[in-house]
FIKOLZA-1660 file (N, C-alpha, C; in steps of 0.1 Angstrom, whole numbers, plus 5000, padded with zeros to 4 digits):
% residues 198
   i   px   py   pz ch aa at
   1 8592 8035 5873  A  X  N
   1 8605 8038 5879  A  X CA
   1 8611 8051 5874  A  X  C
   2 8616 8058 5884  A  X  N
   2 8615 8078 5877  A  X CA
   2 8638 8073 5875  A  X  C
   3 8633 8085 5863  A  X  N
   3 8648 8082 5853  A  X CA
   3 8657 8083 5862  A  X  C
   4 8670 8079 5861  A  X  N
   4 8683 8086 5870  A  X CA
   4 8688 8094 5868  A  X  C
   5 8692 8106 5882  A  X  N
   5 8689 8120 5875  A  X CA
   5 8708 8121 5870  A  X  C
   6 8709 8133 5860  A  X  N
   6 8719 8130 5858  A  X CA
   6 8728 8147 5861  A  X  C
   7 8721 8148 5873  A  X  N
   7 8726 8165 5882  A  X CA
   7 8741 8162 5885  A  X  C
   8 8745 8153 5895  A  X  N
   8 8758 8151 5894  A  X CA
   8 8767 8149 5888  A  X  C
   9 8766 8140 5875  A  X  N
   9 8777 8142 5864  A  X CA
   9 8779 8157 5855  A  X  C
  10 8767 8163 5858  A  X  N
  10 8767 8178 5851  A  X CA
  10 8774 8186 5861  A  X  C
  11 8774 8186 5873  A  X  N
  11 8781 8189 5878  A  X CA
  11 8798 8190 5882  A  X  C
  12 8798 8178 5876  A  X  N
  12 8811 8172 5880  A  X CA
  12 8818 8177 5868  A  X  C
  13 8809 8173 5855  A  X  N
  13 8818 8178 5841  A  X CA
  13 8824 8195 5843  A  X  C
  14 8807 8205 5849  A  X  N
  14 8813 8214 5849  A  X CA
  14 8824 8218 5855  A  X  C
  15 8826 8211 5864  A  X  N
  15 8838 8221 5872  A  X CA
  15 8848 8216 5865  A  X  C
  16 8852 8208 5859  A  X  N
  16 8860 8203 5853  A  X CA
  16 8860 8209 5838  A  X  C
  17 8856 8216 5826  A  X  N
  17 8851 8226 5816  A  X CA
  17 8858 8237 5822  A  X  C
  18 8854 8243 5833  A  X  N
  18 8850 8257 5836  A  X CA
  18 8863 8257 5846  A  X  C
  19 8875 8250 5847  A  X  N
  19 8887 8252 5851  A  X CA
  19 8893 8250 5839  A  X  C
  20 8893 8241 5830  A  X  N
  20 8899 8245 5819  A  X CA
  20 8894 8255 5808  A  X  C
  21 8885 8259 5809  A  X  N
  21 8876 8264 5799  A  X CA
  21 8870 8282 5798  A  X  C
  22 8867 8283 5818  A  X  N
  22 8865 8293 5821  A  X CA
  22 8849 8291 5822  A  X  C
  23 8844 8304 5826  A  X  N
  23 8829 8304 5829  A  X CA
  23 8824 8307 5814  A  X  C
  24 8828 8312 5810  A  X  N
  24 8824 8318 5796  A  X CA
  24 8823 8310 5784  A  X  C
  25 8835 8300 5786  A  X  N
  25 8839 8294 5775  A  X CA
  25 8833 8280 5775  A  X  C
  26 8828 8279 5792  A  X  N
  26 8824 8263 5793  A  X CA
  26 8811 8268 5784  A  X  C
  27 8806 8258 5773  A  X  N
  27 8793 8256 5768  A  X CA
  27 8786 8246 5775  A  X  C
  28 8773 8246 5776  A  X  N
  28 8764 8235 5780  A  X CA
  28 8768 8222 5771  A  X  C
  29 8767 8223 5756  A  X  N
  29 8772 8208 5753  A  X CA
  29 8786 8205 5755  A  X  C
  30 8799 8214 5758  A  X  N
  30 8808 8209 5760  A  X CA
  30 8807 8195 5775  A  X  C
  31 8798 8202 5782  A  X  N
  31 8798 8204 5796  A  X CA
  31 8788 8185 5795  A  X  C
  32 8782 8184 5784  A  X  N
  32 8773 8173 5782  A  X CA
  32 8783 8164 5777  A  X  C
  33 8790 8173 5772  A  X  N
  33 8800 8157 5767  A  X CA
  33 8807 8151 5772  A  X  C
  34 8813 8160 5785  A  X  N
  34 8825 8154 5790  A  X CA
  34 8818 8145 5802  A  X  C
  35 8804 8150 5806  A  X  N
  35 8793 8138 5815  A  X CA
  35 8792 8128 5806  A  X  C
  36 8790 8126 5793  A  X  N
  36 8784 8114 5790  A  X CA
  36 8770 8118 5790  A  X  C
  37 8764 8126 5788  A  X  N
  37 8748 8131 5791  A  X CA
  37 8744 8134 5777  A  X  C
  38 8731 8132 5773  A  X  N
  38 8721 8138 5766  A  X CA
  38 8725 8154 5770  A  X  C
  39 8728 8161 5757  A  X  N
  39 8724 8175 5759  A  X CA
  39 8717 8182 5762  A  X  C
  40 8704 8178 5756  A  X  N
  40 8689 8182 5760  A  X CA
  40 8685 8179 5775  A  X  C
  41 8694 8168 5782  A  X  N
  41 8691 8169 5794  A  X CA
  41 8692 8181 5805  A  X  C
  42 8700 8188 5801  A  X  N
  42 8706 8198 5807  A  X CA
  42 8692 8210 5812  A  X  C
  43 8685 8209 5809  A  X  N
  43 8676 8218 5813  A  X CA
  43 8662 8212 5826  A  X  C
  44 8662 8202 5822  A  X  N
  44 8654 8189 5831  A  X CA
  44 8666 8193 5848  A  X  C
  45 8675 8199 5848  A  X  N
  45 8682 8200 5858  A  X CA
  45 8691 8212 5864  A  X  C
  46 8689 8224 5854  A  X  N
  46 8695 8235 5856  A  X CA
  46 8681 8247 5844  A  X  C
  47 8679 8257 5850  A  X  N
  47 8670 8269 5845  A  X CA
  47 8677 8277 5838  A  X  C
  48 8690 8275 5840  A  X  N
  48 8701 8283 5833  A  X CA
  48 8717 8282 5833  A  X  C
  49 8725 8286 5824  A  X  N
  49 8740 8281 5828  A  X CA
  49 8746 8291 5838  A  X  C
  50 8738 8300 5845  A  X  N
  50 8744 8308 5856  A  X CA
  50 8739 8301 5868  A  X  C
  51 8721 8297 5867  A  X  N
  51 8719 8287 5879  A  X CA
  51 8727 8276 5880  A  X  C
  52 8735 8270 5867  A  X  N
  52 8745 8257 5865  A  X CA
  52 8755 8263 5877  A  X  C
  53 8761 8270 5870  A  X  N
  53 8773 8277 5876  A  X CA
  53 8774 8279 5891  A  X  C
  54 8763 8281 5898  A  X  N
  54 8760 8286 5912  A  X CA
  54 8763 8272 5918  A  X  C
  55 8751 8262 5913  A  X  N
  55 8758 8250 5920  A  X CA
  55 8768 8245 5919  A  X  C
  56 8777 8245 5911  A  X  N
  56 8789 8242 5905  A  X CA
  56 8796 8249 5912  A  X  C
  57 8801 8261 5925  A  X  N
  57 8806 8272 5926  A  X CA
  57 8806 8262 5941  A  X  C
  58 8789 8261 5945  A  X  N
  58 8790 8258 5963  A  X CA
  58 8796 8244 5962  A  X  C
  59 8796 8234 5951  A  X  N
  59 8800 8220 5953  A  X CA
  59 8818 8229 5957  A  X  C
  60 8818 8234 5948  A  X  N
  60 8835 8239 5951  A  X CA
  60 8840 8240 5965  A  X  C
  61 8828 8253 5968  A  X  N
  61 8833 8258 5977  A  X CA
  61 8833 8249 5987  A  X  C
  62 8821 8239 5988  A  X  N
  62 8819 8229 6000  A  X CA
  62 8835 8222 6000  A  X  C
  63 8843 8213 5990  A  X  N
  63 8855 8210 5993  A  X CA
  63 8860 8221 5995  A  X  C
  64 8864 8234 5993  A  X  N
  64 8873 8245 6000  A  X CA
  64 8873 8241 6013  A  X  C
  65 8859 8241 6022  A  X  N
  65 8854 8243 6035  A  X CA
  65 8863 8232 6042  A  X  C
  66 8864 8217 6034  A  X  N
  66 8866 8205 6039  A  X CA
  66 8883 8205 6046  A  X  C
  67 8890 8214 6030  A  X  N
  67 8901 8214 6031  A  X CA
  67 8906 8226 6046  A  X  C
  68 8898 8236 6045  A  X  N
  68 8902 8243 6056  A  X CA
  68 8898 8237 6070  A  X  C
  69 8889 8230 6070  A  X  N
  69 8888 8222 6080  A  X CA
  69 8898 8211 6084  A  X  C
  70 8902 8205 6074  A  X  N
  70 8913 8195 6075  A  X CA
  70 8930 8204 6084  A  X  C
  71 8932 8215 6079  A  X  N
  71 8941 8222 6084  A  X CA
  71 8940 8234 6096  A  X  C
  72 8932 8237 6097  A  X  N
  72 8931 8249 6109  A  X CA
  72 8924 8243 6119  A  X  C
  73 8915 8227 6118  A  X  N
  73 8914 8221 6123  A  X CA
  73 8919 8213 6136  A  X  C
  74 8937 8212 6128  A  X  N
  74 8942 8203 6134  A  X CA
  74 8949 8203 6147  A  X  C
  75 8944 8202 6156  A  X  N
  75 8951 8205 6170  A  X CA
  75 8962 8200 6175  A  X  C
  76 8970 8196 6164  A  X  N
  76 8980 8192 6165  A  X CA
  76 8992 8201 6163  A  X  C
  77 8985 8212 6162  A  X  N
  77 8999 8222 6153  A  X CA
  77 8997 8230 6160  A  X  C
  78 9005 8243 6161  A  X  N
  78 9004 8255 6167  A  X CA
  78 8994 8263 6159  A  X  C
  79 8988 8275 6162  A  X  N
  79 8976 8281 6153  A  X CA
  79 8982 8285 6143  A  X  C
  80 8998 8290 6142  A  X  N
  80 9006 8298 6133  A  X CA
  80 9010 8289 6124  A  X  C
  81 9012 8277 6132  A  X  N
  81 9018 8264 6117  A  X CA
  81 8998 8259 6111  A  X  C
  82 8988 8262 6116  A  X  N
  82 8976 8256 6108  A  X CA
  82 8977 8267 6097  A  X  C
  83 8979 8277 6097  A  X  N
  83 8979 8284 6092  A  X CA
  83 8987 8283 6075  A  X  C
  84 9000 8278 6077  A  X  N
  84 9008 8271 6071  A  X CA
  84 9004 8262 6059  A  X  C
  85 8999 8248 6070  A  X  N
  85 8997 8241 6066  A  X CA
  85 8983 8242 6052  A  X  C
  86 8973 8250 6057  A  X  N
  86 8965 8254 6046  A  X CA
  86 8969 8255 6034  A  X  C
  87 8980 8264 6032  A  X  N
  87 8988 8265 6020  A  X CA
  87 8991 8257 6017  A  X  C
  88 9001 8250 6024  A  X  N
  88 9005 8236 6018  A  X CA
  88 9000 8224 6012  A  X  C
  89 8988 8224 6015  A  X  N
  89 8979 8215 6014  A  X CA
  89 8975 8222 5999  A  X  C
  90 8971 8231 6001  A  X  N
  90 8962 8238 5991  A  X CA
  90 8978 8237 5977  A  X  C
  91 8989 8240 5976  A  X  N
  91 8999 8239 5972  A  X CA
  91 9006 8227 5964  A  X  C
  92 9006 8218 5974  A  X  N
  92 9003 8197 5970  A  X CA
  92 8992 8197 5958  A  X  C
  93 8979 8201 5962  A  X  N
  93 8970 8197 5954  A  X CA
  93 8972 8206 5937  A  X  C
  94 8975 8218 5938  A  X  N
  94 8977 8226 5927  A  X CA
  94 8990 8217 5924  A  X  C
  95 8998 8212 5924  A  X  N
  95 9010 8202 5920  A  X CA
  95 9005 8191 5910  A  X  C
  96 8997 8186 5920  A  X  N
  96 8992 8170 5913  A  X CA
  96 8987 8177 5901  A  X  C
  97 8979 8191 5897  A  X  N
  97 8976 8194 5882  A  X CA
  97 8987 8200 5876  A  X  C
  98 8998 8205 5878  A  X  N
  98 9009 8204 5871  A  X CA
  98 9003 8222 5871  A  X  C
  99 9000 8229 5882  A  X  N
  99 8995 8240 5881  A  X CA
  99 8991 8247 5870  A  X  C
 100 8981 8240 5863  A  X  N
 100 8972 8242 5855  A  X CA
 100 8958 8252 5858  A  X  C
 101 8958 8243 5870  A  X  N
 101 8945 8250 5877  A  X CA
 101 8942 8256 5885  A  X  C
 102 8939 8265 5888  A  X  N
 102 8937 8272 5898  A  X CA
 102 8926 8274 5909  A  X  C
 103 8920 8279 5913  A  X  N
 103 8908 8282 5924  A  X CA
 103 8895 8288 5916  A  X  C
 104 8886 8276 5914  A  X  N
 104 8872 8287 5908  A  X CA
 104 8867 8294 5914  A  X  C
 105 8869 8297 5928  A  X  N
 105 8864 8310 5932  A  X CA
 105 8868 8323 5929  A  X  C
 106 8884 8319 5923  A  X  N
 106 8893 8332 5919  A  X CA
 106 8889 8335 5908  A  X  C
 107 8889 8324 5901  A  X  N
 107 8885 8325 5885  A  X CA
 107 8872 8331 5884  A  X  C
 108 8860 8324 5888  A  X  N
 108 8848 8331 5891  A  X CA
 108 8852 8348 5893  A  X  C
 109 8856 8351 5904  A  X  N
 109 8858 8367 5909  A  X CA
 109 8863 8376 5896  A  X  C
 110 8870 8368 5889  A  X  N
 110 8881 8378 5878  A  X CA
 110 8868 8376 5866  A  X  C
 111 8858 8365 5863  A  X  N
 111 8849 8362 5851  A  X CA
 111 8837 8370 5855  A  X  C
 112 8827 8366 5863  A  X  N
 112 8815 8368 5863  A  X CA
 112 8808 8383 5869  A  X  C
 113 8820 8385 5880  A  X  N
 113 8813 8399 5885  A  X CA
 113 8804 8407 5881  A  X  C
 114 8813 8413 5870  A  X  N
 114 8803 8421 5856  A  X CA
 114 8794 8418 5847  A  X  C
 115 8790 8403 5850  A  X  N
 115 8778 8402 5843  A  X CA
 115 8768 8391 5849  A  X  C
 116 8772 8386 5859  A  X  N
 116 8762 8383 5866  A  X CA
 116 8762 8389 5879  A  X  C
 117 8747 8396 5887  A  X  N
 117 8747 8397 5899  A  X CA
 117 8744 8388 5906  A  X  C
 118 8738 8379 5905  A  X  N
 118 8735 8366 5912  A  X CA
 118 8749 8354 5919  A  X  C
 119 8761 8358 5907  A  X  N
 119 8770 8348 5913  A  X CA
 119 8778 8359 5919  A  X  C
 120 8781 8371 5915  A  X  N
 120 8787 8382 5921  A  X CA
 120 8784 8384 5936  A  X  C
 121 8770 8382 5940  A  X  N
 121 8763 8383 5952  A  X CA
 121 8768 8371 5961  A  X  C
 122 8769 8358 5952  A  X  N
 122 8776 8345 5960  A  X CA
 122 8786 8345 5960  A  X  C
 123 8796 8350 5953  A  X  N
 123 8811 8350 5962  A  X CA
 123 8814 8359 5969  A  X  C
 124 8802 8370 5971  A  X  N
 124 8809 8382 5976  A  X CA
 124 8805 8375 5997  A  X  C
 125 8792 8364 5994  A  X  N
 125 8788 8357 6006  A  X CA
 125 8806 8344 6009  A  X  C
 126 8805 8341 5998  A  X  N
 126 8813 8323 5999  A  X CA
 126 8828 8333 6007  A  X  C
 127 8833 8345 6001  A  X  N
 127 8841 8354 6011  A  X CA
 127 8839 8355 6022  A  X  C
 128 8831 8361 6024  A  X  N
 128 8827 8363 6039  A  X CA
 128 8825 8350 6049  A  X  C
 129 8829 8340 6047  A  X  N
 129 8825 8329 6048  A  X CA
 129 8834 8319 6052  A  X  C
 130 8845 8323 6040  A  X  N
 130 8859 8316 6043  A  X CA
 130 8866 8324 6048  A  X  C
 131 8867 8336 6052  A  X  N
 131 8875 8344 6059  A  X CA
 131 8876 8342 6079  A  X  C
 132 8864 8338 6083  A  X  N
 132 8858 8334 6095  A  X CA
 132 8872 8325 6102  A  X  C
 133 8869 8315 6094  A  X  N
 133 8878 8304 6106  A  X CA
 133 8895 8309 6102  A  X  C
 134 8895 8314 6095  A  X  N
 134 8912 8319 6093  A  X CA
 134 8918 8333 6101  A  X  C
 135 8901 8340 6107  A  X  N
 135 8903 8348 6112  A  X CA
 135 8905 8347 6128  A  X  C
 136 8898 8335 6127  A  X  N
 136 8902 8327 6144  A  X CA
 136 8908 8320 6144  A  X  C
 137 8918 8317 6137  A  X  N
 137 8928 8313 6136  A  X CA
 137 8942 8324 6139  A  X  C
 138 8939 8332 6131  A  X  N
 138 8953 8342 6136  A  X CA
 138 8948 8352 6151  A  X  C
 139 8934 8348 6150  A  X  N
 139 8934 8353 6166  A  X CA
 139 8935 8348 6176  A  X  C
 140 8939 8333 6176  A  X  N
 140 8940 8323 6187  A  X CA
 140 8957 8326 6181  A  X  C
 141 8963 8327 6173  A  X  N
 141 8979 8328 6174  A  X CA
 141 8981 8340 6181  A  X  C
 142 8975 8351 6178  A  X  N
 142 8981 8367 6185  A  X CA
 142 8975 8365 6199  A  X  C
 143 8965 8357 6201  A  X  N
 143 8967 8355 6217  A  X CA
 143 8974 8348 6222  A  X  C
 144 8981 8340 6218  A  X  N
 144 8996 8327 6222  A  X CA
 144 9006 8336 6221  A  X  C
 145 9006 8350 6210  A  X  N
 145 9019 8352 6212  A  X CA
 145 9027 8351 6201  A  X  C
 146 9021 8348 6191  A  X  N
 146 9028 8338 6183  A  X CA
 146 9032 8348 6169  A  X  C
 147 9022 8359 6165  A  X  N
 147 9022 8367 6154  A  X CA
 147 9018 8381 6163  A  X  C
 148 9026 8389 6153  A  X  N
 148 9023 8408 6161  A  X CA
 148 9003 8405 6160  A  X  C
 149 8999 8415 6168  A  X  N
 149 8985 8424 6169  A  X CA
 149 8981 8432 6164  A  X  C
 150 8991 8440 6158  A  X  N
 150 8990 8452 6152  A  X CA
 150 8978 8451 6142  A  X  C
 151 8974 8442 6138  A  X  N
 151 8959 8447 6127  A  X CA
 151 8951 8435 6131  A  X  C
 152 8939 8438 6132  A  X  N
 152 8926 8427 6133  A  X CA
 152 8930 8417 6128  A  X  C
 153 8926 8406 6135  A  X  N
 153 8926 8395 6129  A  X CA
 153 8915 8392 6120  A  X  C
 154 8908 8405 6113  A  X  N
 154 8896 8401 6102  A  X CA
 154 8902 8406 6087  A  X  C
 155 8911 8415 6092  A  X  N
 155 8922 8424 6080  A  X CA
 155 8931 8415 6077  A  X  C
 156 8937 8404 6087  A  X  N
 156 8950 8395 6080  A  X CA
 156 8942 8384 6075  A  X  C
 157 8935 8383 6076  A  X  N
 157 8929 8369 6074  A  X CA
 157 8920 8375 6058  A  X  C
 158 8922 8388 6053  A  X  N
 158 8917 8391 6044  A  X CA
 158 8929 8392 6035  A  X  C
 159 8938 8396 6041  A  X  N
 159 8954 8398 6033  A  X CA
 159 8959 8389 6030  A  X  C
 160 8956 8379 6035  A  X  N
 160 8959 8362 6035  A  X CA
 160 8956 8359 6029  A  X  C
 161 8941 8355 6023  A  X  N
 161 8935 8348 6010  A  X CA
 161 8935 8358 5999  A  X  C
 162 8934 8369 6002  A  X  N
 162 8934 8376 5993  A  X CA
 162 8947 8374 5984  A  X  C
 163 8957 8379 5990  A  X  N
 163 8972 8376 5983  A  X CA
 163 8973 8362 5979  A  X  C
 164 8968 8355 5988  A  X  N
 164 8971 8337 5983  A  X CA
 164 8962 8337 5971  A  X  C
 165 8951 8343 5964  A  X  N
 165 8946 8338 5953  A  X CA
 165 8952 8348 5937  A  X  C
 166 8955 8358 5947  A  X  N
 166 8966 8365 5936  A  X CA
 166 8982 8355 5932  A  X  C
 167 8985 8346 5942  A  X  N
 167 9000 8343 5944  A  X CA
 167 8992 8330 5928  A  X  C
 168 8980 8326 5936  A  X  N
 168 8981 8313 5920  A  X CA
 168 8974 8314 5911  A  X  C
 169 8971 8332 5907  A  X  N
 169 8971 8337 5891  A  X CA
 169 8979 8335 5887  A  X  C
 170 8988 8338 5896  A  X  N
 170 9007 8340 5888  A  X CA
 170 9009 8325 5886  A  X  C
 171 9005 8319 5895  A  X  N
 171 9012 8303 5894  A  X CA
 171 9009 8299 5879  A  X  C
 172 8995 8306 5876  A  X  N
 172 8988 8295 5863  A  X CA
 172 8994 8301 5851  A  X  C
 173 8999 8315 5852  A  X  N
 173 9005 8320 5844  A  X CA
 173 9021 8317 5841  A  X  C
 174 9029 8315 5852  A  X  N
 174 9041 8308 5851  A  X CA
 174 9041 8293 5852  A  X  C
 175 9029 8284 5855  A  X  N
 175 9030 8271 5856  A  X CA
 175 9041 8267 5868  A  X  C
 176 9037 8271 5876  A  X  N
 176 9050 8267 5886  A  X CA
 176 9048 8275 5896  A  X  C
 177 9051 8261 5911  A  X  N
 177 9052 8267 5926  A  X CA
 177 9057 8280 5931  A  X  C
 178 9063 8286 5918  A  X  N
 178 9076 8296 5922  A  X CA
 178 9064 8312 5933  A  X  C
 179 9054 8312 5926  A  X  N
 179 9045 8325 5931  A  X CA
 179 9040 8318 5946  A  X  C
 180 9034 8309 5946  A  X  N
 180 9032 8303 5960  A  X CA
 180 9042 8298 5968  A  X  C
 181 9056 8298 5967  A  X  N
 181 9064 8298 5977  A  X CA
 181 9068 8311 5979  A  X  C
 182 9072 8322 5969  A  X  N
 182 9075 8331 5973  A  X CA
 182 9060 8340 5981  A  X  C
 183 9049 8334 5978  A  X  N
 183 9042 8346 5989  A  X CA
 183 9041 8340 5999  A  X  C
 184 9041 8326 6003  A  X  N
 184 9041 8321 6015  A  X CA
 184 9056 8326 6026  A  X  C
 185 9067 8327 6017  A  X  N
 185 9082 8328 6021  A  X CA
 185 9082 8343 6027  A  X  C
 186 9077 8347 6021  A  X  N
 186 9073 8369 6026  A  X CA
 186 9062 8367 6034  A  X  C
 187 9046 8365 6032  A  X  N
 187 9040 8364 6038  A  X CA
 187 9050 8358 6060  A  X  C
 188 9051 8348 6055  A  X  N
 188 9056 8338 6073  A  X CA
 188 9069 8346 6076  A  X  C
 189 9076 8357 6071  A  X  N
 189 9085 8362 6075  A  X CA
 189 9083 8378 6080  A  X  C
 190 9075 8383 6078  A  X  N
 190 9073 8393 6078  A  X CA
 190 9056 8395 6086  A  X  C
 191 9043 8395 6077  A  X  N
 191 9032 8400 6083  A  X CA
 191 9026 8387 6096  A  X  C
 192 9032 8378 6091  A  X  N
 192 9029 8363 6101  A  X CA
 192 9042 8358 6105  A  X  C
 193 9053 8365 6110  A  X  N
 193 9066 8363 6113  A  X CA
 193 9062 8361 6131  A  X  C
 194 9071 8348 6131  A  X  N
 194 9068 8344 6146  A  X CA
 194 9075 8353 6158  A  X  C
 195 9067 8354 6164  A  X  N
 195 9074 8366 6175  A  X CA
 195 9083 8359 6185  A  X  C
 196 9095 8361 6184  A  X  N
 196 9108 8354 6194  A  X CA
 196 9105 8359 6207  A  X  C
 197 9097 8367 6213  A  X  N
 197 9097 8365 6225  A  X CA
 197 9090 8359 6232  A  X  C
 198 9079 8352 6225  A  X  N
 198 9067 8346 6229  A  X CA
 198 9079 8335 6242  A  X  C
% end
């Protein structure tokens, strides 16, 4: 009977390490302890703590995908309120951790760039990637009417996450909603301000 592999709980520990911890700071045994795993197992399932890391990054990003799915998804809202709602959602959840935590893709971008090209090369993809459906998103609103045209919908939809992962550096630094409502509050008033004559 072949052992039970123990890739998932390594996985699971890390992301959980490496939001409190960082990329750097997470160790492999920290990362073993908080699984419950043999330390020495760790190699039976990862070639290295940057290959750890990669997988640890897409499990991420695959919930990112879910969550943007869940909200730009919903055909229930106008394209300008999915838009919205992404935040919010994303906002709720940084709550329930007492904004502790932030986004390991952001964290990632500010840690690894400079010393790994392999994960540098993956978020520079996992970008390109999450920018898509937010970008047909504010392009199905500027065809309703709903937000100015004045710039691509591949430029707002870059100004968008981009700022939004800047707004919850600040969050983790002040511990508090205050940076995510105020860029959401500028952001929906101004560059995604609903056009009254629609």
């Amino acid at each position: 009977m072949p052992k039970p592999s123990n890739r998932d709980a390594f996985k699971a520990a890390g992301l959980s390490v490496m939001f409190r911890r960082g990329y750097h700071g997470a160790g492999v045994r920290d990362v073993a302890a908080e699984a419950g795993v043999p330390h020495g197992s760790f190699t039976n399932h990862f070639r290295s703590k940057e290959a750890f890391a990669l997988e640890v990054l897409d499990d991420y990003f695959a919930h990112t995908r879910r969550l943007v799915d869940e909200a730009l998804g919903d055909a229930s809202l106008r394209p300008r309120e999915r838009l919205q709602r992404y935040l919010q959602i994303v906002t709720e959840r940084l709550a329930a951790d007492g904004f502790v935590r932030g986004c390991l893709i952001g964290d990632f971008s500010l840690e690894t760039t400079q010393v790994s090209e392999p994960l540098r090369q993956r978020l520079a993809e996992i970008y390109a990637e999450w920018l898509k459906p937010f970008a047909a998103c504010i392009a199905e609103a500027q065809a309703a009417g709903e937000i100015s045209d004045t710039f691509a919908p591949e430029d707002l939809a870059d100004f968008l996450l981009s700022s939004w992962e800047g707004a919850i550096l600040r969050m983790k630094v002040e511990r508090s909603a205050a940076p995510l409502d105020r860029f959401r509050r500028i952001a929906f008033e101004t560059v995604f301000r609903e056009r009254m004559e629609r």
